[in-house]
DSSP file (Angstrom, degrees, kcal/mol; ACC not computed):
  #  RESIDUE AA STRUCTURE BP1 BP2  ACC     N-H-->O    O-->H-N    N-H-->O    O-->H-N    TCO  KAPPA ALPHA  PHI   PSI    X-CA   Y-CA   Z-CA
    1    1 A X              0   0    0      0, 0.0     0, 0.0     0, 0.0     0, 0.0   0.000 360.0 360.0 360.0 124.8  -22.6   -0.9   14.2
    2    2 A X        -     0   0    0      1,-0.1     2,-0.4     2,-0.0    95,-0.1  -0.272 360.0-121.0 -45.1 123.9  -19.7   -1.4   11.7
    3    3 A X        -     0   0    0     93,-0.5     2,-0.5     1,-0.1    -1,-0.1  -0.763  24.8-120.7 -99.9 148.8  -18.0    1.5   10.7
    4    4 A X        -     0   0    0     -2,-0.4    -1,-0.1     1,-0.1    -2,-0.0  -0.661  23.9-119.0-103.9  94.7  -18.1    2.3    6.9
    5    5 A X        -     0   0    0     -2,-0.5     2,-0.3    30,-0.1    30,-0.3  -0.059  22.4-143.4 -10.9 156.0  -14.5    2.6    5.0
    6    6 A X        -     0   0    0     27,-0.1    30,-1.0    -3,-0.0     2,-0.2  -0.901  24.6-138.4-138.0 143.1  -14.7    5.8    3.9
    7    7 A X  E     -a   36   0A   0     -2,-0.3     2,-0.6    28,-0.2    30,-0.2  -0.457  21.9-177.7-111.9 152.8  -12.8    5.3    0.2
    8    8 A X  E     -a   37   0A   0     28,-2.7    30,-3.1    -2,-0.2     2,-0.5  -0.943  15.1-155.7-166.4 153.8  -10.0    7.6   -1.7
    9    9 A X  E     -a   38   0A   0     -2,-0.6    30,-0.1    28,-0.2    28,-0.1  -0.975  11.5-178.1-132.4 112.3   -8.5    7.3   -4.9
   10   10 A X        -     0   0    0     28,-3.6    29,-0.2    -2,-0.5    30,-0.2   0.354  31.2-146.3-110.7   8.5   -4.9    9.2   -5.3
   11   11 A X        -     0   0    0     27,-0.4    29,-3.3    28,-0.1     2,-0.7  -0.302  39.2 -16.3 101.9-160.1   -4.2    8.5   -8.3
   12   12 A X  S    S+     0   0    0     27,-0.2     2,-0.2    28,-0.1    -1,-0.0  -0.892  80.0 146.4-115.0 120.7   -1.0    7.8  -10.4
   13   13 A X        -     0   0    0     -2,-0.7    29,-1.7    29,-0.1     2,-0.2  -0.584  48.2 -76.1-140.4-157.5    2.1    9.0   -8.3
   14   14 A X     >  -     0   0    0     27,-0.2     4,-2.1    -2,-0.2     3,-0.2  -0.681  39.6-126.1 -69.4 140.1    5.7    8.7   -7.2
   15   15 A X  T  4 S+     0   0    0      1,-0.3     4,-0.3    28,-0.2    29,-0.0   0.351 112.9  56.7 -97.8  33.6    6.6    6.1   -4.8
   16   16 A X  T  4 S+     0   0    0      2,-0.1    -1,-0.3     3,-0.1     5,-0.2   0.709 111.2  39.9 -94.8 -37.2    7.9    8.1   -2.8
   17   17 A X  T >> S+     0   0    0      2,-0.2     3,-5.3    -3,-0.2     4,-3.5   0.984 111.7  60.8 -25.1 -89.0    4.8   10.2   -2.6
   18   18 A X  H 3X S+     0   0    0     -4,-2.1     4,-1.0     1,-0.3    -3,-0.2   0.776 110.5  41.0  -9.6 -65.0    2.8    7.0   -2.5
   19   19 A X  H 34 S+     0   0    0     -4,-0.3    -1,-0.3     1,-0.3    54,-0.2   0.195 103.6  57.6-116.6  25.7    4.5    6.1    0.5
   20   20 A X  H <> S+     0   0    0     -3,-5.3     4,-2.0     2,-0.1    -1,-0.3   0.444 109.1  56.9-105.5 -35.9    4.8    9.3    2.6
   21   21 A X  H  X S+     0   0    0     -4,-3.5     4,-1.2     2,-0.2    -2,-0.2   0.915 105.3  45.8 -59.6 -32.4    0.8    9.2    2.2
   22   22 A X  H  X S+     0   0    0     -4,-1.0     4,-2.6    -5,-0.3     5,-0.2   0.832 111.0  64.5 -77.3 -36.1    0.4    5.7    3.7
   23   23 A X  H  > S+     0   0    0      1,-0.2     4,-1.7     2,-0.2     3,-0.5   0.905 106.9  30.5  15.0-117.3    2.5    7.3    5.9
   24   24 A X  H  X S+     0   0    0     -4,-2.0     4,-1.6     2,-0.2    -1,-0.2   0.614 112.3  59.5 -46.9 -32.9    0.4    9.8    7.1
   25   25 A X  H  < S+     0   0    0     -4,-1.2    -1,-0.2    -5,-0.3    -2,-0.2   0.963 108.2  53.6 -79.0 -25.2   -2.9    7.8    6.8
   26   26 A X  H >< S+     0   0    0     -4,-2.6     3,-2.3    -3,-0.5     4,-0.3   0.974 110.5  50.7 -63.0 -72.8   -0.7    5.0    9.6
   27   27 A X  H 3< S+     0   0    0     -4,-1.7     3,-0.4     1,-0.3    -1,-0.3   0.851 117.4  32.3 -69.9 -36.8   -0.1    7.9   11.9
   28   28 A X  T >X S+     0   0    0     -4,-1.6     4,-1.1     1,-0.2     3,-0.7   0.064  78.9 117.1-110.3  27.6   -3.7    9.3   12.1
   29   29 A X  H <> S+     0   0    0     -3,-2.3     4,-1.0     1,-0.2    64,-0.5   0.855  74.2  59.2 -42.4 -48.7   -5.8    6.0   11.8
   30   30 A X  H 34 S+     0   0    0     -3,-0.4    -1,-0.2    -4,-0.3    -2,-0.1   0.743 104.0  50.9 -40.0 -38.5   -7.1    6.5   15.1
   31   31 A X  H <4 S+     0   0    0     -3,-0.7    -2,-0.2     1,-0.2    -1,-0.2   0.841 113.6  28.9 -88.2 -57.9   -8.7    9.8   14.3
   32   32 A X  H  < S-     0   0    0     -4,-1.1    -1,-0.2     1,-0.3    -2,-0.1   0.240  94.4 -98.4-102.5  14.3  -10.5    9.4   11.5
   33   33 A X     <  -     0   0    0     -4,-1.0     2,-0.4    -3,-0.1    -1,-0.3  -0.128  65.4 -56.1  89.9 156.9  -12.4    5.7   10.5
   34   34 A X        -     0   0    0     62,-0.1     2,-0.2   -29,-0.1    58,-0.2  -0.769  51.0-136.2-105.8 166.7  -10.8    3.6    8.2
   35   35 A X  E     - B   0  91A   0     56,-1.1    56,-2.4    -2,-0.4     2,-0.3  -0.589  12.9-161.4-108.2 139.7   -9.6    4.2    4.6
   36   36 A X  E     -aB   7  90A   0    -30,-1.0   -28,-2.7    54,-0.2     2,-0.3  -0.936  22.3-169.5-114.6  85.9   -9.8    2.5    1.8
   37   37 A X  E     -aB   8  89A   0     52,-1.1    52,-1.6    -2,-0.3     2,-0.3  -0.720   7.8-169.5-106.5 131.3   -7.0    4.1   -0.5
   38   38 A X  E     +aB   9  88A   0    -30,-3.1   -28,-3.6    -2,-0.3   -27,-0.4  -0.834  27.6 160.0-113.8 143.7   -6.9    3.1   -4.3
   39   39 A X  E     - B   0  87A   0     48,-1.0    48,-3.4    -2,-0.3   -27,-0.2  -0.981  32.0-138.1-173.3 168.0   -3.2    4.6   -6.1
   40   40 A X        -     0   0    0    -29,-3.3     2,-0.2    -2,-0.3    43,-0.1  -0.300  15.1-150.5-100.8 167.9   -0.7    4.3   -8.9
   41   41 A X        -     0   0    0     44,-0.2   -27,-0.2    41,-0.2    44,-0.2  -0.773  20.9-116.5-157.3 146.8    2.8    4.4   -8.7
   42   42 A X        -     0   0    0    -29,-1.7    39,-0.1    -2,-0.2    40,-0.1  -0.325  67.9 -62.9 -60.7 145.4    5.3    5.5  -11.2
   43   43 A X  S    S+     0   0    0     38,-0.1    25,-1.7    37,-0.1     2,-0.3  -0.058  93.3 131.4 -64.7 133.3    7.7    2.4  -12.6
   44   44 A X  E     -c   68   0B   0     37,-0.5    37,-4.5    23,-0.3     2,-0.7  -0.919  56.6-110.3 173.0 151.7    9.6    1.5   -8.8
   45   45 A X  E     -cD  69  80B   0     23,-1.1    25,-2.0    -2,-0.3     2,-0.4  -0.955  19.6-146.8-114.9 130.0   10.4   -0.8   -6.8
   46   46 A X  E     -cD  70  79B   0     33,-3.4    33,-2.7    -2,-0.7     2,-0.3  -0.746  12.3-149.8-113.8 141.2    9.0   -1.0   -4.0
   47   47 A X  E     -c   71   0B   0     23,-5.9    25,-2.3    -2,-0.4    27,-0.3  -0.520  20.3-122.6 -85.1 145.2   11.3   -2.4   -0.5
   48   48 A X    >   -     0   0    0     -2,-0.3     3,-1.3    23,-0.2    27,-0.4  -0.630  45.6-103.1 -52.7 136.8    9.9   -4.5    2.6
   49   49 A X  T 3  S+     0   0    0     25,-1.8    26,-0.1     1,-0.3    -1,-0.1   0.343 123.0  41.7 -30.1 -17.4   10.7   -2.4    5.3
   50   50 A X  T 3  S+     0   0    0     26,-0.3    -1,-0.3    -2,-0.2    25,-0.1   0.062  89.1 126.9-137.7  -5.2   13.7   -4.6    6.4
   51   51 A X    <   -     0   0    0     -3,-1.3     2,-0.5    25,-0.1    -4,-0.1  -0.134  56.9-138.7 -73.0 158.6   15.1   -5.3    2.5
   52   52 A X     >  -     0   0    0      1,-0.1     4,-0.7     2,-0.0    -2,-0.1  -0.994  16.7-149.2-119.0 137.7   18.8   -4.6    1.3
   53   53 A X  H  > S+     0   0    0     -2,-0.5     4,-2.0     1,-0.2     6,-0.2   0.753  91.2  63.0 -88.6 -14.8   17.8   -3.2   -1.8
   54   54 A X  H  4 S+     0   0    0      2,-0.2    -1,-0.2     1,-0.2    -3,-0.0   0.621 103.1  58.8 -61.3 -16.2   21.5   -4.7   -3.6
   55   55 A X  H  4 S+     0   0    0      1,-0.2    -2,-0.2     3,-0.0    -1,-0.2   0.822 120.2  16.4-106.5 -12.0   19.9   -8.1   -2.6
   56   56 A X  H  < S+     0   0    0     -4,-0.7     2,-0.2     1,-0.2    -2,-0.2   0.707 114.9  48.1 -85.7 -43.5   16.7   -7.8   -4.6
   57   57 A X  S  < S-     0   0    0     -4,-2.0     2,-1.5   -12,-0.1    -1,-0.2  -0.773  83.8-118.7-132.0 143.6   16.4   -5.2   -7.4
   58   58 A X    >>  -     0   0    0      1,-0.2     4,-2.3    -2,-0.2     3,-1.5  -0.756  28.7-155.2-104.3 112.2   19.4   -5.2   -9.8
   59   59 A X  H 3> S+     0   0    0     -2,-1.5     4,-1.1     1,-0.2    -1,-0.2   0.580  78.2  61.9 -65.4 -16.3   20.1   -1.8   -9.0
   60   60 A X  H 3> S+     0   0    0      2,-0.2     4,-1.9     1,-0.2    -1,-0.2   0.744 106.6  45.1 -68.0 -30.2   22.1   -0.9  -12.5
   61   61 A X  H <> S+     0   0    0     -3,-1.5     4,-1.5     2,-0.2     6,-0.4   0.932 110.0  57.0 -82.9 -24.4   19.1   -1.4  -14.7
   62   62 A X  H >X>S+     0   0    0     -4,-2.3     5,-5.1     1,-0.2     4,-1.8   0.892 106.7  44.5 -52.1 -45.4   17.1    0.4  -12.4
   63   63 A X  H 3<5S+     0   0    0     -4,-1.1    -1,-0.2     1,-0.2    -2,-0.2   0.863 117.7  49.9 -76.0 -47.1   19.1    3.5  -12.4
   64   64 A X  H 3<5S+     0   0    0     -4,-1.9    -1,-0.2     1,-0.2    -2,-0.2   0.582 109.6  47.0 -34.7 -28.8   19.2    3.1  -16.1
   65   65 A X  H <<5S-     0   0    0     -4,-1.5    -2,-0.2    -3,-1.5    -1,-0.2   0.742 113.6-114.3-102.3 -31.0   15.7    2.6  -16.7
   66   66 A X  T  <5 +     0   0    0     -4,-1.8     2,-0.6    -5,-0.4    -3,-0.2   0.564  64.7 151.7 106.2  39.2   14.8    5.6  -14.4
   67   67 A X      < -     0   0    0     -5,-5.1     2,-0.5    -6,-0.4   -23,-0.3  -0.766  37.9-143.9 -95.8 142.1   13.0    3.1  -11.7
   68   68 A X  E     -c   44   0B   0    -25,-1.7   -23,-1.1    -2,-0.6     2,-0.5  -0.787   6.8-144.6-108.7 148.5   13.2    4.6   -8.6
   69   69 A X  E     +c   45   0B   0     -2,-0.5     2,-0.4   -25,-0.2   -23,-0.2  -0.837  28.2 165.3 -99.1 104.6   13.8    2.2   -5.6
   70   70 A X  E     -c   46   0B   0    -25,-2.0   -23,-5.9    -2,-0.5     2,-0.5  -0.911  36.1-111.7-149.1-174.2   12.2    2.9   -2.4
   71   71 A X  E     -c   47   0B   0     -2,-0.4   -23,-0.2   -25,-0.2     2,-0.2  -0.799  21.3-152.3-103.1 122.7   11.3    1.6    1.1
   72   72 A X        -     0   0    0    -25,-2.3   -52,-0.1    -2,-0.5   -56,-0.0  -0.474  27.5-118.2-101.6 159.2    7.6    1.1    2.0
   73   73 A X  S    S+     0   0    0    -54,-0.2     2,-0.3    -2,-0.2   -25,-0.1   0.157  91.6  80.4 -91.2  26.7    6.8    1.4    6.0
   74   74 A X  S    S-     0   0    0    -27,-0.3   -25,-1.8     1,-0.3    -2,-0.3  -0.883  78.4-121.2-138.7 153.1    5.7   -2.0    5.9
   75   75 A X        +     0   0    0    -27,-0.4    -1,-0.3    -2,-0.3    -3,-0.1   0.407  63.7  97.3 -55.4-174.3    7.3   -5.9    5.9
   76   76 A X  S    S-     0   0    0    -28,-0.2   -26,-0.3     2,-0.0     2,-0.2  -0.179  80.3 -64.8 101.0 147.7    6.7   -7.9    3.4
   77   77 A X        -     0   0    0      1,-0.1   -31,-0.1   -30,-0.1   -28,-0.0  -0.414  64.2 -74.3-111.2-172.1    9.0   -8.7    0.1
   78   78 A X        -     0   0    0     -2,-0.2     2,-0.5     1,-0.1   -31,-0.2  -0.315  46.3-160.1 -68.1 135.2   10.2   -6.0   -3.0
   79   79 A X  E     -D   46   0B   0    -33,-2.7   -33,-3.4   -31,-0.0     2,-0.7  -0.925  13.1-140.6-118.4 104.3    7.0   -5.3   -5.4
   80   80 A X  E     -D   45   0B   0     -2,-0.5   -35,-0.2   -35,-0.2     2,-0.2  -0.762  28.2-155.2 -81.4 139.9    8.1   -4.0   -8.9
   81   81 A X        -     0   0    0    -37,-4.5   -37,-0.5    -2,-0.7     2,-0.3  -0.401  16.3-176.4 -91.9 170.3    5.2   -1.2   -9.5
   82   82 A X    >   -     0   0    0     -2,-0.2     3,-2.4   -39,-0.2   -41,-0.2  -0.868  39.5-118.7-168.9 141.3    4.0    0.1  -13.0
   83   83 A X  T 3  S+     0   0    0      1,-0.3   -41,-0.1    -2,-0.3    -2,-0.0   0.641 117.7  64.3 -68.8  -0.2    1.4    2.9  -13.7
   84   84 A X  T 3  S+     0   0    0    -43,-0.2    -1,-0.3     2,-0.0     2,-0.2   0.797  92.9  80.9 -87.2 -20.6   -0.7    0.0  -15.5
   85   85 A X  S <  S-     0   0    0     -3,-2.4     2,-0.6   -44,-0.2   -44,-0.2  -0.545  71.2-148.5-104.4 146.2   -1.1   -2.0  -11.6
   86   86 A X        -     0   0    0     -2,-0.2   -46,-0.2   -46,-0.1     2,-0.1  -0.967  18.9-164.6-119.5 117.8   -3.7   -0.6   -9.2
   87   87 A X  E     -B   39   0A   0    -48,-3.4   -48,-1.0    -2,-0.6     2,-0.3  -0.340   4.4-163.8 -96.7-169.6   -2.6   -1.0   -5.8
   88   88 A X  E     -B   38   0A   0    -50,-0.2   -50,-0.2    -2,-0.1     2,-0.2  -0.696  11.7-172.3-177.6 137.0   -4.5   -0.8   -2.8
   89   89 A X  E     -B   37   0A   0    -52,-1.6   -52,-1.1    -2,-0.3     2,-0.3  -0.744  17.0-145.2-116.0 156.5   -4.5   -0.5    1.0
   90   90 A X  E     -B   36   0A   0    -54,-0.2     2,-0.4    -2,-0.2   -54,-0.2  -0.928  16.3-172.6 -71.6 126.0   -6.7   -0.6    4.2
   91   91 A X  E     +B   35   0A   0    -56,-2.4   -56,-1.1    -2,-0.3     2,-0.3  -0.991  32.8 121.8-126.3 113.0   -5.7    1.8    6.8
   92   92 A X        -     0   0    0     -2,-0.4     2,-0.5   -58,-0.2   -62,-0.1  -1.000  63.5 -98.1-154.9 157.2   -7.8    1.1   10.1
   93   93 A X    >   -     0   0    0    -64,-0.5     3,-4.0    -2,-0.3     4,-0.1  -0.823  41.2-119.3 -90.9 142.3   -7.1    0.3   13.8
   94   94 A X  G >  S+     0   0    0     -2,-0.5     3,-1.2     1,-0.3    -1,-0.1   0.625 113.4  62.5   1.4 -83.7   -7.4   -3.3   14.4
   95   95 A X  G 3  S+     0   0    0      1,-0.3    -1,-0.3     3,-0.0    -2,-0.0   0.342  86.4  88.1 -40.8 -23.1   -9.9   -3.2   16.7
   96   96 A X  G <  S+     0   0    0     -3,-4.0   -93,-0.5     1,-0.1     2,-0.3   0.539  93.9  39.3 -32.4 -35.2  -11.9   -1.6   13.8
   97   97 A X  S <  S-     0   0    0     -3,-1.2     2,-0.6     2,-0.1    -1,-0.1  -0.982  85.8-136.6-154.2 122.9  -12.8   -4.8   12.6
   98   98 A X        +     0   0    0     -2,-0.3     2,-0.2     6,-0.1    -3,-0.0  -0.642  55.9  32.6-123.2 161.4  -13.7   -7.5   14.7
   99   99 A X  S    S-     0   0    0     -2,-0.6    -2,-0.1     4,-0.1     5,-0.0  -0.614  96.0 -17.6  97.4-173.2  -12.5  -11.8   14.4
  100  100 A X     >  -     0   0    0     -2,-0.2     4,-2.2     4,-0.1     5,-0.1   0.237  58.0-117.6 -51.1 156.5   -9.5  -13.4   13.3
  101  101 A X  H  > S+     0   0    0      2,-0.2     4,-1.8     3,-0.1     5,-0.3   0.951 119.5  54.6 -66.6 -54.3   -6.8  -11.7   11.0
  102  102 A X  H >4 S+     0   0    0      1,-0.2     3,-1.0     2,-0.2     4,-0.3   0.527 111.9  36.7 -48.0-104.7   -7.9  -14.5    8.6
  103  103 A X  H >> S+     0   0    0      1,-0.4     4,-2.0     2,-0.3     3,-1.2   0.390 114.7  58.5-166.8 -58.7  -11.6  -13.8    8.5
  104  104 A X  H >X S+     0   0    0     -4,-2.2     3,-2.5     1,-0.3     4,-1.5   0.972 110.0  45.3 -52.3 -67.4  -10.9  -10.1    8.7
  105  105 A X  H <X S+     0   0    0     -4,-1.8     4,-1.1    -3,-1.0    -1,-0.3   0.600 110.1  48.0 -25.3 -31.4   -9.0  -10.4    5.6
  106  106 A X  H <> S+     0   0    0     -3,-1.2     4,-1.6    -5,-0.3    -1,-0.3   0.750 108.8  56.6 -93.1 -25.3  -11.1  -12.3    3.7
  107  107 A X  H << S+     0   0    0     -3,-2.5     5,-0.3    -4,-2.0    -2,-0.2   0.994 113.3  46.2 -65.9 -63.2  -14.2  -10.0    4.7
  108  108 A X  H  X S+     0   0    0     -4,-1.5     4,-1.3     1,-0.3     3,-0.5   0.638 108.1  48.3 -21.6 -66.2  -12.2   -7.3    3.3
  109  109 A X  H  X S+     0   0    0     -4,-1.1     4,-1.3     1,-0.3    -1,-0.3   0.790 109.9  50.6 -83.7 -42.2  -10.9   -8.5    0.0
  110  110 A X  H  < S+     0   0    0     -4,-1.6    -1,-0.3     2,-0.2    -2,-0.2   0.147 106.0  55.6 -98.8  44.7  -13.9   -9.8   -1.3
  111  111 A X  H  > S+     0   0    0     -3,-0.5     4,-2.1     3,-0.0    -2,-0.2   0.439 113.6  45.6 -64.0 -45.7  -15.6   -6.5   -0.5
  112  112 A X  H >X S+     0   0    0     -4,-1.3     3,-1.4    -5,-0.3     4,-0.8   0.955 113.7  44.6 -58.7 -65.8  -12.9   -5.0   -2.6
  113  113 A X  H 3< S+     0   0    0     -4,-1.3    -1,-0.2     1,-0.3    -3,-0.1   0.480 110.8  54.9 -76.0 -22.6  -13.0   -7.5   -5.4
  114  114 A X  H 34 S+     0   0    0     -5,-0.2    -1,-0.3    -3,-0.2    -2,-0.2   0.873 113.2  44.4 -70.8 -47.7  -16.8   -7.4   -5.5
  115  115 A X  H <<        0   0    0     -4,-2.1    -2,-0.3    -3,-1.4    -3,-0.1   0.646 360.0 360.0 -67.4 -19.4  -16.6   -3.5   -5.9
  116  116 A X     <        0   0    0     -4,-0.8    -1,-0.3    -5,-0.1    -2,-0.1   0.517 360.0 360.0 -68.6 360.0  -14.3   -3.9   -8.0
């Protein structure tokens, strides 16, 4: 039997916040089912894990504008955020979910987009 996302909504936050929570949910995936996390983030940019952040985001208006620049625990290229954009993650182990990464993906996102 298919185990049921279990869903949470954090709200409008910091991305530094933001992304000490995905964080945490990555470390303890095992433990608990997967999540389905709905969140904000306060005006940022957010880095690919692997990003030079000089080589994307023009780091003078940022510091001007008061966007703060930080590094997500994930690939993947630089996302400017805004409190108006609703992001959203799946946090699960793999194995959670069973066929192709394609298929899985597709199941997934139009679940989401239907609930939405």
């Amino acid at each position: 039997m298919p185990q049921r996302l279990r869903v949470l909504d954090t709200g409008l936050a910091s991305a530094r916040w933001n992304i000490a929570v995905t964080a945490a949910l990555l470390d303890g995936a095992d433990a608990g089912g997967p999540i389905l996390r709905f969140h904000r983030y306060e005006p940022s940019v957010l880095l690919g894990h692997l990003q030079d952040a000089a080589d994307v985001a023009d780091l003078d208006v940022c510091r001007s504008q008061g966007i703060v620049i930080a590094r997500r625990v994930t690939g993947g290229g630089a996302v400017f955020m805004t409190p108006r954009m609703l992001a959203w993650e799946v946090v699960a182990p793999r194995a959670s979910f069973a066929g192709s990464l394609d298929a899985v993906a597709e199941r997934l996102c139009c679940g989401i987009a239907a609930g939405l």
